[in-house]
N, C-alpha and C positions, 0 to 999 in steps of 0.2 A: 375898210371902215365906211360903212355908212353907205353902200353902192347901192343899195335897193329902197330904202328907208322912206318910210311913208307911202308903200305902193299899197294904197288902200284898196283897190282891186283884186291882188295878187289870189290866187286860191291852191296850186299848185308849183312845190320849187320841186325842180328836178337838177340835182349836182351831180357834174360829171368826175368821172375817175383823174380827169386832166387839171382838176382843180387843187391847189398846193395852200391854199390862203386862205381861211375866212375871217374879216375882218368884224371887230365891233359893231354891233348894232347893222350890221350886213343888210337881213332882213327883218327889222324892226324899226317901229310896229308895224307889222302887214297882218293885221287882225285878223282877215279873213281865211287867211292859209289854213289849208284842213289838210294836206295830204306832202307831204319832205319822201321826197326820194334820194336819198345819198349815195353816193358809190365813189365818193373822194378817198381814195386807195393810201395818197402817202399827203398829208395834211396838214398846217398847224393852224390852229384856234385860239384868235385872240378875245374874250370873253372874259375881263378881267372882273366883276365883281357880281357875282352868283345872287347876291342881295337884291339889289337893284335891277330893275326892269332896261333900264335905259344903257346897259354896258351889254346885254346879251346879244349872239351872232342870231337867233330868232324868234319871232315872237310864237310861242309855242300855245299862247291861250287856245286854242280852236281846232289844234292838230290832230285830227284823229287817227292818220294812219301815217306811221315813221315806217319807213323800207330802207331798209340799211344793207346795202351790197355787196358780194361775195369778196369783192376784190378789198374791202377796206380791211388793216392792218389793225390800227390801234385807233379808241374811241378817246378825243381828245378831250382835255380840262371843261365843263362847264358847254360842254356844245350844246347836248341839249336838255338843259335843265330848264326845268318849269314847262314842263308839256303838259297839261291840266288834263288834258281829255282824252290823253292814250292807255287802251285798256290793255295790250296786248304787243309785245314787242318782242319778237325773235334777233340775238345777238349772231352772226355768220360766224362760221369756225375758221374763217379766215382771220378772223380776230384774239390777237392773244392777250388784251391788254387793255383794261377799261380804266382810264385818269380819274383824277377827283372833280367830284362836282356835274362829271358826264350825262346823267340823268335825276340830279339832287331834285328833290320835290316835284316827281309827278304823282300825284293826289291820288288818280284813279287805275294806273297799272296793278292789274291785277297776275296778270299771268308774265312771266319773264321765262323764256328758250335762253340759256350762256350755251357761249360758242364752245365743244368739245375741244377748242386749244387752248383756251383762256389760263391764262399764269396768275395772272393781277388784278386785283378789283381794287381801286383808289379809293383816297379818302372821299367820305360821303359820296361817294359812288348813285347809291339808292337812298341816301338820306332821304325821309320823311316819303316813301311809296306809300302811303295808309293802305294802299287795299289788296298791297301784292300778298298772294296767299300761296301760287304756285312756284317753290323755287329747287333746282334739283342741281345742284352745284357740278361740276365736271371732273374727273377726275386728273386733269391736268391740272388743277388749280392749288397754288403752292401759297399765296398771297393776298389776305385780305386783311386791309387799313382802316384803319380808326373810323368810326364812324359810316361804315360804308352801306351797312343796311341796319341801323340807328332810325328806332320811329317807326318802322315796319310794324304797325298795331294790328295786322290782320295773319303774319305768318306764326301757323301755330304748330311747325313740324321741320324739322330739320335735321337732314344728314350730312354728315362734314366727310370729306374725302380721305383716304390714308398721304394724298399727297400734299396735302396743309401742312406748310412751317412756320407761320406768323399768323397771327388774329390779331388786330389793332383792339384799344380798348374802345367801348361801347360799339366794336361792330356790330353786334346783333341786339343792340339796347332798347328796350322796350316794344321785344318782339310779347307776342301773344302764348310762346312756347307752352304745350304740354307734352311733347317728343324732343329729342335730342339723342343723336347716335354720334358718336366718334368711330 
């Protein structure tokens, strides 16, 4: 909690796989960060209130490129919600399991890669992406929670996998749809 907070210099974090913790407001506000390299493998994320600017592990105003690492397992509650200015985010298929709140409002994601093991996509997952247009879901994917691509105003085409057992209500609420395949 709080281990970096205010390093108004900062421009690039780079987390290693050895890291088991990220605390509240970790790296926030460090305004200036444009570039998160992650590779925190087995994690927990304490980020408790997705609202508020002053409880996130970092300030994602300015981020324009998230690298997220082969080695990481599961994408935790609320890590990196509110990344304003990432356009493009490839998920590793090392990944089977994306929490809620994981990337809740980033504004300008347009394109999202899911990882070919992903099971889980949490509640509001992709809440409020406005510009994600490209998304091609996996066919390992059995799970997706309420709200989890909710406000997606820009996806206007959707294939859903033969291995979906759940759809939360308003997951795909207020997408732009003129396709939809089962």
């Amino acid at each position: 909690t709080y281990a970096f907070s205010y390093c108004q210099y900062l421009q690039k974090i780079e987390i290693p796989e050895s890291v088991n913790c990220l605390g509240k407001e970790a790296f926030y506000p460090c305004k200036r960060v444009e570039t998160i390299v992650f590779n925190a493998a087995d994690y927990t994320c304490y980020a408790d209130d997705y609202y508020a600017p002053e409880y996130r592990v970092f300030d994602g105003r300015n981020v324009t490129e998230l690298i997220i690492g082969d080695g990481v397992k599961k994408i935790y509650e609320g890590t990196f919600c509110n990344f304003e200015k990432i356009t493009e985010l490839t998920i590793p298929d090392s990944v089977t399991e994306i929490e809620d709140f994981a990337f809740y409002t980033c504004p300008k994601l347009e394109k999202l890669i899911l990882s070919k093991n992903l099971h889980t996509i949490g509640d509001s997952a992709f809440y409020d992406c406005l510009s994600l247009k490209e998304l091609d879901l996996p066919e390992s994917l059995q799970v997706i929670e309420e709200y989890a691509f909710d406000c997606c105003k820009s996806l206007n085409e959707l294939v859903l996998p033969e291995s979906i057992q759940s759809i939360g209500y308003y997951a795909f609420g207020g997408g732009a749809f003129t396709t939809l395949t089962f």
